[in-house]
C-alpha positions in Angstrom: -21.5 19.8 53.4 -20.4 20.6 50.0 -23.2 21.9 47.4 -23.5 19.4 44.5 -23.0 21.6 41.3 -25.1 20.9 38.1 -24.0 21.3 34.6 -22.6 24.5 32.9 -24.8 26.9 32.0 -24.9 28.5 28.5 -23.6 31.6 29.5 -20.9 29.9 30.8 -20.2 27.8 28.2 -19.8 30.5 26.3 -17.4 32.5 28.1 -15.2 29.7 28.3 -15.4 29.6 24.6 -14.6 33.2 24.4 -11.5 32.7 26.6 -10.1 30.4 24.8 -10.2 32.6 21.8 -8.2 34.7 23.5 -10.9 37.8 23.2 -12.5 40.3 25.5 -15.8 40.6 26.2 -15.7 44.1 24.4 -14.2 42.7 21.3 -16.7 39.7 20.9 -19.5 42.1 22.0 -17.9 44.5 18.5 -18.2 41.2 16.4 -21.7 40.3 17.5 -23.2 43.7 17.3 -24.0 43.2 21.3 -23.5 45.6 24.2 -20.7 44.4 26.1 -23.2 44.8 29.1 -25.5 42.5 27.9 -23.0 40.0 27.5 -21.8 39.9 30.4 -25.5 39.3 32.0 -25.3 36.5 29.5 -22.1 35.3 30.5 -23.1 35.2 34.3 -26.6 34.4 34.2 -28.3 37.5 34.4 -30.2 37.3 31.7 -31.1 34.0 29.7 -30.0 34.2 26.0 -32.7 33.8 23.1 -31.8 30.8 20.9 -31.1 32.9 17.8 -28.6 34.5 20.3 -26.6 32.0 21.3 -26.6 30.5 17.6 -25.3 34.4 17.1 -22.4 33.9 19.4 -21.6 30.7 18.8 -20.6 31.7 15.0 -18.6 34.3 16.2 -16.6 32.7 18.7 -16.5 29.6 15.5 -17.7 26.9 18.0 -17.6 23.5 16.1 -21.8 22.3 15.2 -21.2 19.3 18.0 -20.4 22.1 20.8 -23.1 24.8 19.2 -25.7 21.5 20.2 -24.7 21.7 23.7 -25.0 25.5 23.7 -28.4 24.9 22.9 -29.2 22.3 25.5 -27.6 24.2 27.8 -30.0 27.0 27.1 -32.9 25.0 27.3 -33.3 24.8 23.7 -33.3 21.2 21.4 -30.2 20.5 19.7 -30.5 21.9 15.7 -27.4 20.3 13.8 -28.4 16.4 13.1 -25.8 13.9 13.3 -26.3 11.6 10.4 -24.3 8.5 9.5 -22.7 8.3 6.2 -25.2 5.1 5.3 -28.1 7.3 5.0 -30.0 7.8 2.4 -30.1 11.3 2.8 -26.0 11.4 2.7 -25.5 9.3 -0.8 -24.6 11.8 -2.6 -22.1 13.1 -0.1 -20.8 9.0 0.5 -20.6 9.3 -3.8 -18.6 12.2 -3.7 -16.5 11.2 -1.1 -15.9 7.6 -2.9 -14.9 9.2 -5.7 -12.4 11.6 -4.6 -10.7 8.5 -3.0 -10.8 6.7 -5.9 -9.8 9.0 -8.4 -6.8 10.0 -6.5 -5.1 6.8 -6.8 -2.4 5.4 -6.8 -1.7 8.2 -4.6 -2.6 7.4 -1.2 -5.7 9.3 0.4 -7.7 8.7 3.3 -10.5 9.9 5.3 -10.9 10.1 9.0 -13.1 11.8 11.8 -12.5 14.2 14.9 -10.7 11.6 16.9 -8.6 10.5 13.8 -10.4 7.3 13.2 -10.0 6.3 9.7 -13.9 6.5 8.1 -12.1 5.3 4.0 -9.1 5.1 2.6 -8.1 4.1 -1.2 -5.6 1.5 -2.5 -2.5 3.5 -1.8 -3.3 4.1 1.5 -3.6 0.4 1.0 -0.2 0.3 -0.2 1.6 2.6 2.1 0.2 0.8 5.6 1.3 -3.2 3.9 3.4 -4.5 7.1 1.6 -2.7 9.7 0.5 -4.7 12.5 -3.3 -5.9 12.3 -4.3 -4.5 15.4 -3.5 -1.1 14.3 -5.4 -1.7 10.8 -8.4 -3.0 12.8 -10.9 -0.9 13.0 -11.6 1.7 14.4 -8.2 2.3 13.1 -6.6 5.6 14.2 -4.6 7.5 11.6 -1.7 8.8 14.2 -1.2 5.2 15.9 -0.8 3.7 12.7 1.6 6.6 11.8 3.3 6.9 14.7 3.3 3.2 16.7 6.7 1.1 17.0 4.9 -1.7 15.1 3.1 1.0 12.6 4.5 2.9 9.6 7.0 4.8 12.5 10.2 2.6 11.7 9.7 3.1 8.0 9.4 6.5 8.1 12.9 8.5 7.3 12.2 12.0 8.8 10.3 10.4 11.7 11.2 13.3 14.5 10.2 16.1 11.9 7.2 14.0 10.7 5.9 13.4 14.3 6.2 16.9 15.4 3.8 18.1 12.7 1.5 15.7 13.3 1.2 16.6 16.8 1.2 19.8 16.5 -1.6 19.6 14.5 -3.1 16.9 17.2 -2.2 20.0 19.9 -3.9 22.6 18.0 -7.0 20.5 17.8 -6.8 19.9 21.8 -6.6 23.8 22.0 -10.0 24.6 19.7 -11.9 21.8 20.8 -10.6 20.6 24.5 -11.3 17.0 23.4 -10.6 14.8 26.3 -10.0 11.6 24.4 -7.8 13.9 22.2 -5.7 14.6 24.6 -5.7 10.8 26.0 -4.3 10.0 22.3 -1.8 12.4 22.4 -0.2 11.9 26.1 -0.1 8.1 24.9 1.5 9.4 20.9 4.5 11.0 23.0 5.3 8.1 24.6 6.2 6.4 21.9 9.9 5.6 21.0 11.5 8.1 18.0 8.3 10.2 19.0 9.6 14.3 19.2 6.5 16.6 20.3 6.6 20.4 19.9 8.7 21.6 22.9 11.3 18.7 22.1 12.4 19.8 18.4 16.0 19.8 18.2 16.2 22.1 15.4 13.7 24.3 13.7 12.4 23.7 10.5 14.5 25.5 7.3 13.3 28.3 6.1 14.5 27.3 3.1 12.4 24.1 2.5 9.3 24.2 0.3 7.2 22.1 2.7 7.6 19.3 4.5 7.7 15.6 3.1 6.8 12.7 4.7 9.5 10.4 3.7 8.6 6.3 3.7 11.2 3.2 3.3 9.2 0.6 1.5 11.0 -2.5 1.1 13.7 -1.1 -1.6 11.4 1.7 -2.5 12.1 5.3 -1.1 9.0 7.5 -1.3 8.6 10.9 -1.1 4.8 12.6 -0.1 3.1 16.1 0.6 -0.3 16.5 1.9 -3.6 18.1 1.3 -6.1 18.4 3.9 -10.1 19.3 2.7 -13.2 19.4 4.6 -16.7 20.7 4.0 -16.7 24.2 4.0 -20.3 24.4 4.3 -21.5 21.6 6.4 -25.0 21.8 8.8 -24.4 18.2 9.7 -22.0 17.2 12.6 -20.7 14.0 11.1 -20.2 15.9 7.6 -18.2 18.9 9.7 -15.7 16.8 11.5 -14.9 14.9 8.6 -11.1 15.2 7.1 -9.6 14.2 3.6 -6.2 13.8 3.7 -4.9 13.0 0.0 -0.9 12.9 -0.2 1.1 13.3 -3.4 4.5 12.4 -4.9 6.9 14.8 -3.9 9.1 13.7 -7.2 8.9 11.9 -10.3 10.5 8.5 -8.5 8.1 8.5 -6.4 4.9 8.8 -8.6 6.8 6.2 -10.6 7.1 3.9 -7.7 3.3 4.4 -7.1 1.9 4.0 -10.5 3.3 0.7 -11.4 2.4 -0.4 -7.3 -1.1 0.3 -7.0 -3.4 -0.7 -9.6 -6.4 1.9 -10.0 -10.0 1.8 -11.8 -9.0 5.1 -14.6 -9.6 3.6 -18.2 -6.7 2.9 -19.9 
C-alpha cells in the first residue's frame, strides 16, 4: 500500500530553489557563509533550520517574499511578509504614488499589472490603445497578454505581431522559470495557441543586431503608432502585493507617434 506523502519540507524547498538557480551546494554554501555540510543536513532533513536561517538562504537563492512565506511555514515558523491590498490605509501613499505615475505619463499609455498579468490600473492611453478590443477581454480581471495577444484583442492591429509575441513570451517563460507558477504556465500553453502567435523556439529569424530596441508597432484606424517600453517595480518592497507588482509605461518611438497621442488622449497637465 502506497505511503501517503505530506508536504515539502523546508529543506527541500530550498534545494529545489537552489537547483533551479543552477548552483551547487558548495557555491550557495560560499554565498551564505555556511558549511556546505550543514547545508546539506538542511537540505535533507538532518538538521532543522533556525528561522533567521532560512530567511538567510532564501535572500541568497532571491526567492520572491510569496515563496520566502512558505519557506517559513514549511519550517514551522509564521509567515513574516503581509500581503496587503492596495485599499489600505496603510498603502495610500503607495496607491498615490502609483496614481500619479499613471497619470502623469499620459497620453502615453501605461499600465499596471500583478504576477499573473492581471491588469491592477491603467491610464487613458492605455485607454486609447485597447478602443475595439472585445469586452470580455477588458473585463476584469483583465490579463495584459490576452488582451495583447487574443484574435479579438489588440493581436490583428499589431504590425510586428510574430516579433512582438515572442518577446512577450519570452518574458512570460522566464517568469515560469524563476517562479514555477502553475497558472503561468496554463496562460502561456493557451498564448501559443493563438493564431499569428510565434513563441521562442519558433522565431523564423533572429532579431537584428542592428536595431535599437524593439517597437511594438499598432494600426489604429488610419493611425500608425510606434512604442518602446519601461518596466519598474519596487526595489525595496517587504509586502507581497507591493513585490509582485509591474509598471509598464510605453513611449513614442517617433515624433508621429507622440503627435498622434497628444491630440488623442486628453490628460489632466495644466495648460
Amino acid at each position: 500500500m502506497p505511503v501517503a506523502q505530506g508536504p515539502p519540507s523546508a529543506g527541500a524547498l530550498l534545494r529545489e530553489w537552489r537547483q533551479r538557480r543552477n548552483l551547487s551546494q558548495l557555491e550557495v554554501a560560499m554565498r551564505s557563509a555556511v558549511s556546505a555540510r550543514h547545508l546539506s543536513f538542511i537540505e535533507t532533513g538532518r538538521a532543522r533550520p533556525s528561522r533567521e536561517m532560512v530567511l538567510h538562504l532564501a535572500e541568497r537563492l532571491d526567492v520572491p517574499l510569496r515563496e520566502r512565506n512558505h519557506l517559513l511555514l514549511a519550517a514551522g515558523f509564521a509567515p513574516i511578509f503581509g500581503e496587503r491590498s492596495l485599499d489600505e490605509d496603510e498603502m495610500a501613499p503607495v496607491r498615490a504614488a502609483l496614481d500619479g505615475f499613471l497619470s502623469a505619463h499620459e497620453p502615453y499609455p501605461a499600465v499596471l499589472f500583478d504576477r499573473h498579468w492581471n491588469i491592477v490600473a491603467g491610464n487613458r492611453g492605455v485607454a486609447y490603445v485597447t478602443r475595439g478590443v472585445a469586452d470580455e477581454l477588458l473585463a476584469p480581471p483583465a490579463n495584459v497578454l490576452r488582451i495583447a495577444l487574443h484574435p479579438d484583442g489588440m493581436a490583428p492591429r499589431i504590425s510586428n505581431l510574430p516579433e512582438w509575441s515572442d518577446y512577450l513570451l519570452g518574458r512570460l517563460r522566464r517568469e515560469i522559470e524563476v517562479t514555477r507558477d502553475s497558472e503561468l504556465e496554463s496562460l502561456y500553453d493557451e498564448l501559443v495557441a493563438y493564431p499569428g502567435v510565434v513563441a521562442e523556439h519558433d522565431r523564423a529569424h533572429p532579431p537584428s543586431p542592428n536595431d535599437i530596441l524593439l517597437t511594438h508597432e499598432l494600426r489604429l484606424e488610419d493611425t500608425q503608432l510606434a512604442l518602446f517600453s519601461t518596466i519598474t517595480s519596487f526595489g525595496t518592497a517587504r509586502d507581497v502585493t507591493l513585490a509582485e507588482l509591474t509598471i509598464e509605461a510605453f513611449y513614442p518611438a517617433n515624433s508621429h507617434t507622440a503627435e498622434a497621442l497628444t491630440a488623442a488622449v486628453p490628460t489632466n497637465r495644466p495648460s
